[in-house]
TORKOL-4160 file (C-alpha; in steps of 0.2 Angstrom, whole numbers, padded with zeros to 4 digits, m for minus):
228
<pt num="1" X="0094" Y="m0003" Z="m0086"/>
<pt num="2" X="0075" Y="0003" Z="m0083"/>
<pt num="3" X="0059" Y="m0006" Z="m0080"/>
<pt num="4" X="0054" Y="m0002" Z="m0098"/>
<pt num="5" X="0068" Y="m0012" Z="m0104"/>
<pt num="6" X="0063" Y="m0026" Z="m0094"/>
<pt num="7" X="0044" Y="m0026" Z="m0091"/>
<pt num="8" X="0031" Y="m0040" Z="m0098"/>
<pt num="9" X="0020" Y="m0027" Z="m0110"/>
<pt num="10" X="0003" Y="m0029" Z="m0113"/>
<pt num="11" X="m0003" Y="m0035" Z="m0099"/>
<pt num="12" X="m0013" Y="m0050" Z="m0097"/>
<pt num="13" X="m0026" Y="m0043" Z="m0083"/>
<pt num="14" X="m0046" Y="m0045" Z="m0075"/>
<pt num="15" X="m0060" Y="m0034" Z="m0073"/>
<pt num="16" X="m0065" Y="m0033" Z="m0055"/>
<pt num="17" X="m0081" Y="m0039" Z="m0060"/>
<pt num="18" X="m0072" Y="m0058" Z="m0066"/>
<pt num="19" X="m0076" Y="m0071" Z="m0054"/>
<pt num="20" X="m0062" Y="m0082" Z="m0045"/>
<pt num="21" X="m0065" Y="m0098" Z="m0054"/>
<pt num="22" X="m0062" Y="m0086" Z="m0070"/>
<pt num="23" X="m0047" Y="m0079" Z="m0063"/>
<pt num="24" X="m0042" Y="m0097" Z="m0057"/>
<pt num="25" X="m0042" Y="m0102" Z="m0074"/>
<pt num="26" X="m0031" Y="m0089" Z="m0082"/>
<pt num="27" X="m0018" Y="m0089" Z="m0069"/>
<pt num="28" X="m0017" Y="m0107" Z="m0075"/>
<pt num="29" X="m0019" Y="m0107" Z="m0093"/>
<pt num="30" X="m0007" Y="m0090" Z="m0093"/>
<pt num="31" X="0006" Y="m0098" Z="m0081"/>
<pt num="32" X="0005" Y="m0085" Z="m0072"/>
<pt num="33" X="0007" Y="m0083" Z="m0051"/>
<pt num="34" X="m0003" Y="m0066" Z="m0053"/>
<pt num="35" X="m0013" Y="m0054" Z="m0062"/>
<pt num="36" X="m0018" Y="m0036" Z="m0062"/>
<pt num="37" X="m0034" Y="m0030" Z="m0059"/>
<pt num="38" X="m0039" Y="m0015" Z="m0069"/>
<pt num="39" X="m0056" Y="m0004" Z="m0072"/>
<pt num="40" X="m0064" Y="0001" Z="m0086"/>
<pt num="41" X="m0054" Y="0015" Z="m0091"/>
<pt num="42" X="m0037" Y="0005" Z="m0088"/>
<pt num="43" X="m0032" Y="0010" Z="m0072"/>
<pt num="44" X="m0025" Y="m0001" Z="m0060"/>
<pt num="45" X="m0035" Y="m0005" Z="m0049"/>
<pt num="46" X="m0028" Y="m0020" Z="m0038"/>
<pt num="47" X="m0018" Y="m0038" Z="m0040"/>
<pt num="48" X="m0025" Y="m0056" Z="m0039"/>
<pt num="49" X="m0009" Y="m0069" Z="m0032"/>
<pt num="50" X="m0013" Y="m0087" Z="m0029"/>
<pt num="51" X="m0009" Y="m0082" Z="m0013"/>
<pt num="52" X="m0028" Y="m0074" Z="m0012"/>
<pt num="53" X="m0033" Y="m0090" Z="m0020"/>
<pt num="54" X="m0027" Y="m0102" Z="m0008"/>
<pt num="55" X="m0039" Y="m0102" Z="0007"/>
<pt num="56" X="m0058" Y="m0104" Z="m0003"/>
<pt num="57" X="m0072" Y="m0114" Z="0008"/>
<pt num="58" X="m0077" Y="m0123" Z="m0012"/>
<pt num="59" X="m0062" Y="m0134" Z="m0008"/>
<pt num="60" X="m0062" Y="m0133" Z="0008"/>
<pt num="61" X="m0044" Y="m0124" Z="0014"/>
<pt num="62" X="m0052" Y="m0108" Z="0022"/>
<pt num="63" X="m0045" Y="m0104" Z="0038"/>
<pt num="64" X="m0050" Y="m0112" Z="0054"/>
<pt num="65" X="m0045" Y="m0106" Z="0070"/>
<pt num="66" X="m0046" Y="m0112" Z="0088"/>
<pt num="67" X="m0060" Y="m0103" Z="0099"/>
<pt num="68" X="m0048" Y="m0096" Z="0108"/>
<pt num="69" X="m0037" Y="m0088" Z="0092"/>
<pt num="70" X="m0053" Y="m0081" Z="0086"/>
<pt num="71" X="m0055" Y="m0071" Z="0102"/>
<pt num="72" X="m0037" Y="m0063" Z="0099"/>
<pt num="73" X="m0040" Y="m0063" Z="0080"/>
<pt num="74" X="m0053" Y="m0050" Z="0079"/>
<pt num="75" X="m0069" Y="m0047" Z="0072"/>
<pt num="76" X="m0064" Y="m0036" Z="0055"/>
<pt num="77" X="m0049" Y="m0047" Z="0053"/>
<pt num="78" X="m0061" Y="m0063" Z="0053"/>
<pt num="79" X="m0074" Y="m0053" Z="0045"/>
<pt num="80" X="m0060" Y="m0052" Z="0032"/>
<pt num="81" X="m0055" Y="m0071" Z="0030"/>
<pt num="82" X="m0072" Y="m0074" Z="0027"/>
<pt num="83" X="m0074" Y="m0063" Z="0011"/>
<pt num="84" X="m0057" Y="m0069" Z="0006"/>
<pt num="85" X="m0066" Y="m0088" Z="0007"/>
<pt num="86" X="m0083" Y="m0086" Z="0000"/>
<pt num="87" X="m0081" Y="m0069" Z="m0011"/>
<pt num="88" X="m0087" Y="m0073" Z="m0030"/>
<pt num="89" X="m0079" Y="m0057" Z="m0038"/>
<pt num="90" X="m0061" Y="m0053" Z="m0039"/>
<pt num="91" X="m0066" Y="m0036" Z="m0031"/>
<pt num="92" X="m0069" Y="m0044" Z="m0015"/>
<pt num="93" X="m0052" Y="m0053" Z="m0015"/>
<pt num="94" X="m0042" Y="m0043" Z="m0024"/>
<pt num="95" X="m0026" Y="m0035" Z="m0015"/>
<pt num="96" X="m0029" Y="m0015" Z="m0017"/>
<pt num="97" X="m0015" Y="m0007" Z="m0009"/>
<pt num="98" X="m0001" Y="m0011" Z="m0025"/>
<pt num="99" X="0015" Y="m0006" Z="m0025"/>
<pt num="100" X="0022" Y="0002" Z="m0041"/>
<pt num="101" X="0033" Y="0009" Z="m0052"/>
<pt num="102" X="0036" Y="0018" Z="m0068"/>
<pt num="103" X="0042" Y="0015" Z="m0083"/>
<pt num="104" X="0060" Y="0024" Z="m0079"/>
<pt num="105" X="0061" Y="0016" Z="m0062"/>
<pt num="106" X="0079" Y="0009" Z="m0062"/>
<pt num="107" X="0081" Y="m0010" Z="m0061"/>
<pt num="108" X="0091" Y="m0007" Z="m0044"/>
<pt num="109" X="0075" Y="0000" Z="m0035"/>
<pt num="110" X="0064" Y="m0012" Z="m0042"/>
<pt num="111" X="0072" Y="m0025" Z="m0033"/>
<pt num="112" X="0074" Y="m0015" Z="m0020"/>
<pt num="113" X="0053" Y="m0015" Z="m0020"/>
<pt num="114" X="0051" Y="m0032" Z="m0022"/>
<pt num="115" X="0065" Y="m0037" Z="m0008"/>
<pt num="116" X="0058" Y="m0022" Z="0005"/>
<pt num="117" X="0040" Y="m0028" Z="0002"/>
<pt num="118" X="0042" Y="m0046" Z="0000"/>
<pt num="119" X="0034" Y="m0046" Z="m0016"/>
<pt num="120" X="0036" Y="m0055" Z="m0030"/>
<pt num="121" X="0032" Y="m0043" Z="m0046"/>
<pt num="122" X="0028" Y="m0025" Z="m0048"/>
<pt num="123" X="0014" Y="m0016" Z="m0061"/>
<pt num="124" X="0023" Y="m0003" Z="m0069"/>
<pt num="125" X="0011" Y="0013" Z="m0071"/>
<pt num="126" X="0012" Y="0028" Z="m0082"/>
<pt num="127" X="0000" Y="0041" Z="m0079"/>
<pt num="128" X="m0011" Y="0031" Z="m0068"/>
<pt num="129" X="m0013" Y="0019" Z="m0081"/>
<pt num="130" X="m0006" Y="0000" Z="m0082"/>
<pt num="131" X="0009" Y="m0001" Z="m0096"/>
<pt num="132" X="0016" Y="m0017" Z="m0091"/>
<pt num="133" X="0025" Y="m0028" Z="m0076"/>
<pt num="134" X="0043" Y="m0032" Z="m0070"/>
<pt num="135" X="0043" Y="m0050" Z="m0061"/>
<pt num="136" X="0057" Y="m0058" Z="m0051"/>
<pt num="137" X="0061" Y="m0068" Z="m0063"/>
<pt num="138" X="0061" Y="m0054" Z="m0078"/>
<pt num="139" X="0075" Y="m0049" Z="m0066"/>
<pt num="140" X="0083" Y="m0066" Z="m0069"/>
<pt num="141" X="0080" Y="m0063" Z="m0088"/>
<pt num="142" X="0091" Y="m0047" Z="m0087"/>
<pt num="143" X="0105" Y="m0055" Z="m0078"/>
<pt num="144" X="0107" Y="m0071" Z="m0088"/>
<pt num="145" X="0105" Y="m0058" Z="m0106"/>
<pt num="146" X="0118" Y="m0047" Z="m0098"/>
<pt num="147" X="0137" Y="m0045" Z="m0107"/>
<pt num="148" X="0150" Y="m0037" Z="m0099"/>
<pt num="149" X="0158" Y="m0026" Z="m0112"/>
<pt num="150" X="0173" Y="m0035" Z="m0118"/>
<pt num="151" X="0174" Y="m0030" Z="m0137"/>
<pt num="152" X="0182" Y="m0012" Z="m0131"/>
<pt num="153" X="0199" Y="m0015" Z="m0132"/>
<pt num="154" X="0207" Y="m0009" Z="m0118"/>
<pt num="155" X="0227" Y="m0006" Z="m0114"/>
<pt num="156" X="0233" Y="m0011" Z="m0096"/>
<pt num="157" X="0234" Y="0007" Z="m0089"/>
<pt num="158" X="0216" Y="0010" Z="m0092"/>
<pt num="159" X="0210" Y="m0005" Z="m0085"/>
<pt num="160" X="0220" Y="m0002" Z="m0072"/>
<pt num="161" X="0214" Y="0017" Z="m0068"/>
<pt num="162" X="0197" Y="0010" Z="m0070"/>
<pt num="163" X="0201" Y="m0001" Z="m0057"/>
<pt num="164" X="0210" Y="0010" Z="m0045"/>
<pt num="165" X="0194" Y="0024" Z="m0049"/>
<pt num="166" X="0179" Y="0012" Z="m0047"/>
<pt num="167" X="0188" Y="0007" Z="m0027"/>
<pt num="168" X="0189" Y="0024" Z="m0022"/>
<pt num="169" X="0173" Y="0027" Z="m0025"/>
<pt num="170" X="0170" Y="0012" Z="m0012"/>
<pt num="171" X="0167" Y="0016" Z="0007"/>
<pt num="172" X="0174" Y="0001" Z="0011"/>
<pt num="173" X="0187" Y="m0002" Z="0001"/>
<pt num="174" X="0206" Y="0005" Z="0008"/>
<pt num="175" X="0214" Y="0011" Z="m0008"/>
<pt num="176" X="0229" Y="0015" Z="0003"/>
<pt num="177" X="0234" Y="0000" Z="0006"/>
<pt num="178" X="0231" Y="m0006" Z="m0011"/>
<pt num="179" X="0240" Y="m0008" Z="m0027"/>
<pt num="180" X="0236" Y="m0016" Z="m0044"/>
<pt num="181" X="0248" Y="m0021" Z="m0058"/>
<pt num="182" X="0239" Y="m0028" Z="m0075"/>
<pt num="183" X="0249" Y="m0037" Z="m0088"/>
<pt num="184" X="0241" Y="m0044" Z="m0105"/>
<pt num="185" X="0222" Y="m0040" Z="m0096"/>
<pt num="186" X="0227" Y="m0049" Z="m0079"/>
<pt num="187" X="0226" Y="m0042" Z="m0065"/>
<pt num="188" X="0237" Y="m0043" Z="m0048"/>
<pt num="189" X="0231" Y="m0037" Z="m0031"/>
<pt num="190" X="0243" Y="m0031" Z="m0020"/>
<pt num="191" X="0242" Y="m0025" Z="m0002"/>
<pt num="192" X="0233" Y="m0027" Z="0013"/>
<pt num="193" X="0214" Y="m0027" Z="0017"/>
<pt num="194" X="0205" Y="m0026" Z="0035"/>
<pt num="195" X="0194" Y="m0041" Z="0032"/>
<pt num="196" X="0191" Y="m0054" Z="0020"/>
<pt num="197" X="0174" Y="m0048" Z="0015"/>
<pt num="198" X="0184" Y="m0032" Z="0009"/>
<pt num="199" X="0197" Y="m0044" Z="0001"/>
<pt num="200" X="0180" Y="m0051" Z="m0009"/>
<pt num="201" X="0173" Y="m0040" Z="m0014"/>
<pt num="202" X="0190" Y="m0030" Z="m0021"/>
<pt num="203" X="0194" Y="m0046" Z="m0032"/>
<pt num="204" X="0177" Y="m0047" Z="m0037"/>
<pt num="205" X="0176" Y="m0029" Z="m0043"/>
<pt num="206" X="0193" Y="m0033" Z="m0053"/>
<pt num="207" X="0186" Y="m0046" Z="m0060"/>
<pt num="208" X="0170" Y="m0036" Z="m0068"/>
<pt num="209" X="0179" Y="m0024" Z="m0075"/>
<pt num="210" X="0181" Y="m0023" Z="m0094"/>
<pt num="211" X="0196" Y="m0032" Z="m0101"/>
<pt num="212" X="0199" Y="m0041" Z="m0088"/>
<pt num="213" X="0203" Y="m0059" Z="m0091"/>
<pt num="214" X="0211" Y="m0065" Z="m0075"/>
<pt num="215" X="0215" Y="m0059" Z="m0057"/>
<pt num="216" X="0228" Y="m0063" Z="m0047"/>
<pt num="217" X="0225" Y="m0061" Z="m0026"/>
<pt num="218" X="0239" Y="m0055" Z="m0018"/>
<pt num="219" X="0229" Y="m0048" Z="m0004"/>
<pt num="220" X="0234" Y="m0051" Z="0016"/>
<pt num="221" X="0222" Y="m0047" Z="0027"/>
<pt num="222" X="0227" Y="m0036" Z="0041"/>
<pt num="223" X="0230" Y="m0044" Z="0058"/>
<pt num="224" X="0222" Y="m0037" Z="0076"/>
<pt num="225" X="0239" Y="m0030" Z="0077"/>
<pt num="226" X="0236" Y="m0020" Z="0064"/>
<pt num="227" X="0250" Y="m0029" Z="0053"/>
<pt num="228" X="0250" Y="m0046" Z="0044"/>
């Protein structure tokens, strides 16, 4: 899947010129932990979190440091606590440096994004312009809608192929010292393994494949010896 076929489209987004108690209220009314901040001509301009939200001086949660953190903190960086606390326009707190993707970004490198970057959603961009926006949770949506394919009746010697085809196609997995006998859809592994994370994860790819309706784990793990 692509981050078309998950992304939240349109877009609720802000002007740069909204203030913050305007983007305050949206983020609440929308339910929303974010929004993007786009120009006139629907370019993306930036993103508003709560996060930029969270330390304002109207109630009193702007930042205070100790004299002596202040002398380590830096003018520019307290410079820029102070705009983040008193600025009136979403220009001023907005995060501008947005990390994006388009609309045929796979779903694997969109979680990669939001995992490397500790982030929490990602504007999707086609030509420079805001289409739409994949979320954490939108990732969630895809999972919990997903079905393995079990209408494809399968007879045992494919599954078992597909199997033996999809492990070889593993770095980690030993194919060697593995075997696989299916009967009826369920699946028996055979052999040895050189850890139980390899044993793991060999069961759990029997079990995703298609047709599958049971797995059997026959596995040993292999001792320091080198034998069970």
């Amino acid at each position: 899947m692509k981050a078309r076929d998950v992304m939240v489209s349109p877009v609720i987004s802000v002007k740069p010129s909204c203030t913050v108690k305007e983007v305050a209220k949206t983020l609440l009314e929308r339910r929303i932990s974010a929004v993007p901040v786009v120009d006139d001509s629907g370019k993306l301009a930036g993103i508003v979190s709560e996060g930029d939200l969270m330390h304002r001086a109207e109630i009193g949660t702007q930042r205070r440091h100790s004299w002596w953190l202040r002398v380590l903190t830096g003018d520019d960086a307290l410079a820029a606590e102070y705009t983040k606390a008193h600025a009136r326009t979403v220009a001023d707190v907005m995060t501008r440096d947005v990390i994006t993707a388009s609309p045929d970004t796979p779903l694997h490198e969109i979680a990669a994004l939001l995992e490397r970057h500790s982030i929490k959603r990602v504007p999707i961009v086609k030509d420079s312009e805001l289409v739409g926006i994949v979320s954490r949770a939108n990732l969630l949506q895809a999972l919990a809608s997903s079905h393995k394919d079990l209408d494809i009746q399968l007879s045992d010697t494919a599954i078992r192929d597909r199997i033996l085809a999809h492990l070889n196609n593993q770095p980690w997995a030993h194919t060697l010292l593995l075997n696989v006998t299916v009967n009826g859809g369920v699946v028996d592994l055979w052999g040895i393994t050189g850890s139980d994370a390899e044993r793991k994860a060999i069961r759990v790819a029997a079990e995703s494949a298609p047709g599958v309706t049971a797995v059997n784990d026959h596995l040993v793990r292999q001792s320091a010896q080198g034998w069970p």
